[in-house]
C-alpha positions in Angstrom: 236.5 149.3 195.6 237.6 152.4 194.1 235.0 154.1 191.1 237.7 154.0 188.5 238.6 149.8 188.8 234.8 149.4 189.0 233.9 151.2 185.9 236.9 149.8 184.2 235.5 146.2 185.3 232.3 147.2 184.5 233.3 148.0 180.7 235.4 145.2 180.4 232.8 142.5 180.6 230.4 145.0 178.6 233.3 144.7 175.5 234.4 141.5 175.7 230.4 140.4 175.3 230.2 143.1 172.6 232.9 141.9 170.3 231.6 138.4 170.9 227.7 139.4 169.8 228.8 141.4 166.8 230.8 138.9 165.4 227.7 136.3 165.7 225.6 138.5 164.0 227.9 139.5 161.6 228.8 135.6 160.9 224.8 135.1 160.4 224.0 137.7 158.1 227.2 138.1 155.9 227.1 134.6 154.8 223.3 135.3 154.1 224.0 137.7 152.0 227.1 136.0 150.3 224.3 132.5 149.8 221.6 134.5 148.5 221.3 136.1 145.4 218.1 137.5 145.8 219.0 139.6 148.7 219.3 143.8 148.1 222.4 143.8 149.4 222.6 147.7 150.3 219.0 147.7 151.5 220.3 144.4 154.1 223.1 146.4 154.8 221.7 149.7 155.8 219.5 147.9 158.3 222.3 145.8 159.6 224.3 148.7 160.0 221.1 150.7 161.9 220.6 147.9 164.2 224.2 147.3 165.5 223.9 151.6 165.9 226.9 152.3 163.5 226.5 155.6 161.3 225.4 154.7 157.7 227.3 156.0 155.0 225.7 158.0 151.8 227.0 155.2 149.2 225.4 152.0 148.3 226.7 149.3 150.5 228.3 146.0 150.0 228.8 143.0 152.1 233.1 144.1 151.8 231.6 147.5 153.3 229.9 146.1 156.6 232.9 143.5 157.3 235.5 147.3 157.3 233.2 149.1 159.5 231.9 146.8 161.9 234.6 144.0 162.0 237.9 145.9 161.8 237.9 149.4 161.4 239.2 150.8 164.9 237.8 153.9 164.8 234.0 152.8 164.7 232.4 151.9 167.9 230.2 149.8 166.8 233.4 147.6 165.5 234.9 144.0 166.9 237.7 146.0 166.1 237.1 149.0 168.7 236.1 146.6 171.0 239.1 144.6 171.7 240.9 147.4 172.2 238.8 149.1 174.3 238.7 146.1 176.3 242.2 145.8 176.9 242.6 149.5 177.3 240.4 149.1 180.8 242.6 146.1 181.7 245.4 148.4 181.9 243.7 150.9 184.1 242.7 148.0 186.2 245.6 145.9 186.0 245.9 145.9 190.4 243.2 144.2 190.1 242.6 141.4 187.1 244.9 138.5 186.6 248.1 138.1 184.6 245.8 135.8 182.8 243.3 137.8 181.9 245.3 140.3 180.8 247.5 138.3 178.5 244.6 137.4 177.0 243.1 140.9 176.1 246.5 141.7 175.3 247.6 139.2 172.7 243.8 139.6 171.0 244.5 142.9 170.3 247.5 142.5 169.0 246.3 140.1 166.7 243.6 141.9 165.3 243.9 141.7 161.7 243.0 145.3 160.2 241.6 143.5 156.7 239.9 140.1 156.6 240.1 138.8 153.2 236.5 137.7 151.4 237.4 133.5 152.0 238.6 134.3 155.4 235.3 136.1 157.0 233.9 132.7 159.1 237.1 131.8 160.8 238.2 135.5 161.7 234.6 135.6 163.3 235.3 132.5 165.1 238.5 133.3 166.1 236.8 136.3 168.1 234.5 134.1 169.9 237.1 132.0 171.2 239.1 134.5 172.5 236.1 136.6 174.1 235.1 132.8 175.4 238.5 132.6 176.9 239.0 136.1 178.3 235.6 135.1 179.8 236.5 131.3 181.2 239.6 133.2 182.8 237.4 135.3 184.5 234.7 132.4 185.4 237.3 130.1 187.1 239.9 131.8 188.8 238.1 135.4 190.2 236.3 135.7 194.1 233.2 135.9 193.7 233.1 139.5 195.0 232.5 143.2 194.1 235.0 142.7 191.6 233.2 139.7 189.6 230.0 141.1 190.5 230.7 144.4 188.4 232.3 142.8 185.2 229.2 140.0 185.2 226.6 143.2 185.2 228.1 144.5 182.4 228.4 141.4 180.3 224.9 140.5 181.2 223.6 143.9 180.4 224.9 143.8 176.7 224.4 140.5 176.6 220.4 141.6 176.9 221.1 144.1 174.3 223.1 141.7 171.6 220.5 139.0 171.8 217.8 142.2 171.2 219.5 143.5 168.3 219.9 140.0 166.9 216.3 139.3 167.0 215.8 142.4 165.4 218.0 142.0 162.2 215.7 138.6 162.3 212.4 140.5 162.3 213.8 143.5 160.2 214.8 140.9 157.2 211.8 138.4 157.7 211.3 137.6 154.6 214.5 136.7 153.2 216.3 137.1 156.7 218.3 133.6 158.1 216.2 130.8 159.8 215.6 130.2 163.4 217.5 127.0 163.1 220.3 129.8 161.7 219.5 132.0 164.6 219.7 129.5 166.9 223.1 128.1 165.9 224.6 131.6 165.9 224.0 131.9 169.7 225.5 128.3 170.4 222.0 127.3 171.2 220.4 124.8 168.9 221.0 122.1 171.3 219.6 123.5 174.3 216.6 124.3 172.4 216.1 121.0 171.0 216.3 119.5 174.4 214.1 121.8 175.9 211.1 121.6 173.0 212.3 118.7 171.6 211.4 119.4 168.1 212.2 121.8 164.6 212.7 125.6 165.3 208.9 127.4 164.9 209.3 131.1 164.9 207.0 131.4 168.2 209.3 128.8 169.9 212.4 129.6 169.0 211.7 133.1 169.8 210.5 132.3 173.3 213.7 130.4 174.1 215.8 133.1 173.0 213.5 136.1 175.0 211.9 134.0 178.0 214.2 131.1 178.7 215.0 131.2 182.6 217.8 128.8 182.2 219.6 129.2 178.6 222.3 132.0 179.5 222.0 133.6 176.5 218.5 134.6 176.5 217.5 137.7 178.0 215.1 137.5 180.5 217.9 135.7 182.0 220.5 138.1 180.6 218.6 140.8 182.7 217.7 138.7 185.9 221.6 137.9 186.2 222.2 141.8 186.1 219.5 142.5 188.4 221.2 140.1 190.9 224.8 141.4 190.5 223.2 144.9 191.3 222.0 143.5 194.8 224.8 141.9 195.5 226.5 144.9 195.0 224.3 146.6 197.2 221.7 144.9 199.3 218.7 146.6 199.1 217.6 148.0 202.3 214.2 150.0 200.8 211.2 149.2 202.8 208.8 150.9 200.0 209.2 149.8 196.3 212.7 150.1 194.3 214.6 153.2 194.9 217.9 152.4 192.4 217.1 153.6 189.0 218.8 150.5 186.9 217.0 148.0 188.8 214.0 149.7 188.3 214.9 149.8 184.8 215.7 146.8 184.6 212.9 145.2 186.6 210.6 147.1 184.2 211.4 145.0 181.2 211.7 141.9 182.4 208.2 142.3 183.4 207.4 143.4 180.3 208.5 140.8 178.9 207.9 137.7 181.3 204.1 138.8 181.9 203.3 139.8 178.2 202.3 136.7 175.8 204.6 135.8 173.3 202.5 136.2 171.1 201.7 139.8 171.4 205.8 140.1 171.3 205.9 138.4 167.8 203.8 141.1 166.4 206.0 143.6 167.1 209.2 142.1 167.3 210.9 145.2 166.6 209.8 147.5 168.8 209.9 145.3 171.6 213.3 144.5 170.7 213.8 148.6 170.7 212.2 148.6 174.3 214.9 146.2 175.5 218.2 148.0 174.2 216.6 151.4 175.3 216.0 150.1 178.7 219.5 148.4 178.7 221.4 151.4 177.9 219.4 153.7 180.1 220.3 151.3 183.1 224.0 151.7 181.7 223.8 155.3 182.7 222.0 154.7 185.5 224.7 152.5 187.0 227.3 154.9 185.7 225.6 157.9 187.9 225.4 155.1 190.8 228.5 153.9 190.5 231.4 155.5 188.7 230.0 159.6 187.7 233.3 160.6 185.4 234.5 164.1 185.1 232.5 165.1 188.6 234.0 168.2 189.7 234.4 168.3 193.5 232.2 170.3 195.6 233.6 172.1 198.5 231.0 173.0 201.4 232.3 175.8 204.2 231.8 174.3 207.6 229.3 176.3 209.9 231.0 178.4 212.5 
């Protein structure tokens, strides 16, 4: 497969989960702040803004202020917005490859992008974007080989997947006090169900939080978040080291999901946040990683004289 299809594939399933994460998070926390009068609403703000990574601006913030700049302002990367359209941007470059489906899809969701959501309007613009990421994805799911083609786009939905459940668990641990319940949580991620099944009673921080970290079956948590990427990565490439791990993003990877499946979960709890950190460090370093592997943009060729 040529570098260029792969990378756009690649970044494809890495925007597609992005828009889909941000607007859960966003959905979650803006209707917090809209419930609760108690909130500081530009100190709530300011941290929701430093955890999705968007720059904060010098004003005091308002609710109206995080839905322009991380829901449809297309200029900030951090946005559902910019998302969306990057998303269907890498369609085009690797339209040989994807289906008329999937790029009708990507298509028709960015040109429906609303650029203002009005105030009474927020919750079904929000789940408007997870239907059509959910679709874009069932596309992808039902009617693609399971080959280097699937393999790529799946790594780079499960990598940001890892990082979107991190960042949500740390706008939980960064508001604790006044920040949304598990139960909340738990709903945001489509997984209050599976959790009740699984511990078959109310949402307790230390279980809720184990589900959503440890899991090895609930797709959305991240342990298996970053044991799906692993496995895309080898099937990718088959390993064929004798000694250790020589491929820097599965070594990357392989690091924090030990750091996270061996350490107890209670030692993670009491520091949420920096173990959250860890995760979306490690995720974007084995971006990079896979980027100098895989796809190395704006490499000027080398030209080496033959030996007479």
């Amino acid at each position: 497969m040529l570098s260029r299809i792969a990378e756009s594939l690649f970044w494809i399933g890495r925007y597609i989960e992005r828009s889909d994460g941000t607007a859960r998070i966003l959905d979650v926390h803006l209707q917090l702040l809209l419930e609760d009068p108690w909130i500081e609403e530009n100190l709530a703000c300011r941290s929701l803004l430093s955890v999705m990574g968007s720059t904060i601006p010098d004003t005091d913030l308002t609710r109206a202020d995080v839905l322009q700049l991380l829901a449809v302002d297309r200029t900030q990367p951090a946005s559902i917005a910019y998302s969306l359209n990057a998303a269907r941007e890498n369609a085009r470059r690797a339209r040989e490859v994807i289906s008329t489906e999937l790029w009708e899809v990507l298509n028709t969701t960015r040109a429906r992008m609303p650029r203002k959501v009005s105030s009474d309007k927020v919750h079904e613009f929000f789940g408007w974007v997870r239907e059509r990421s959910a679709l874009a994805v069932g596309i992808i799911e039902s009617a693609t080989s399971r080959d280097e083609a699937w393999s790529f786009f799946t790594l780079g939905r499960s990598i940001e997947r890892a990082d979107m459940t991190a960042r949500l668990l740390a706008t939980r641990s960064l508001t604790e006090a006044s920040g949304p319940s598990w139960t909340t949580i738990l709903r945001s991620v489509g997984a209050y169900e599976a959790y009740l099944r699984t511990y078959r009673g109310m949402p307790s921080a230390r279980n809720a939080a184990e589900f959503l970290l440890l899991d090895r079956l609930f797709p959305r948590s991240i342990l298996f978040s970053v044991t799906r990427a692993e496995q895309c990565m080898r099937d990718i490439e088959p390993r064929t080291d004798r000694v250790g791990v020589s491929d820097q993003a599965l070594r990357l990877l392989g690091q924090i999901r030990s750091e996270l499946e061996f350490r107890p979960i209670v030692e993670i709890l009491d520091d949420l946040t920096r173990h959250m950190d860890n995760v979306q460090l490690a995720t974007s370093a084995a971006s990079e990683a896979i980027r100098q592997r895989y796809f190395p943009t704006n490499a000027a060729p080398s030209w080496v004289r033959e030996n007479s």
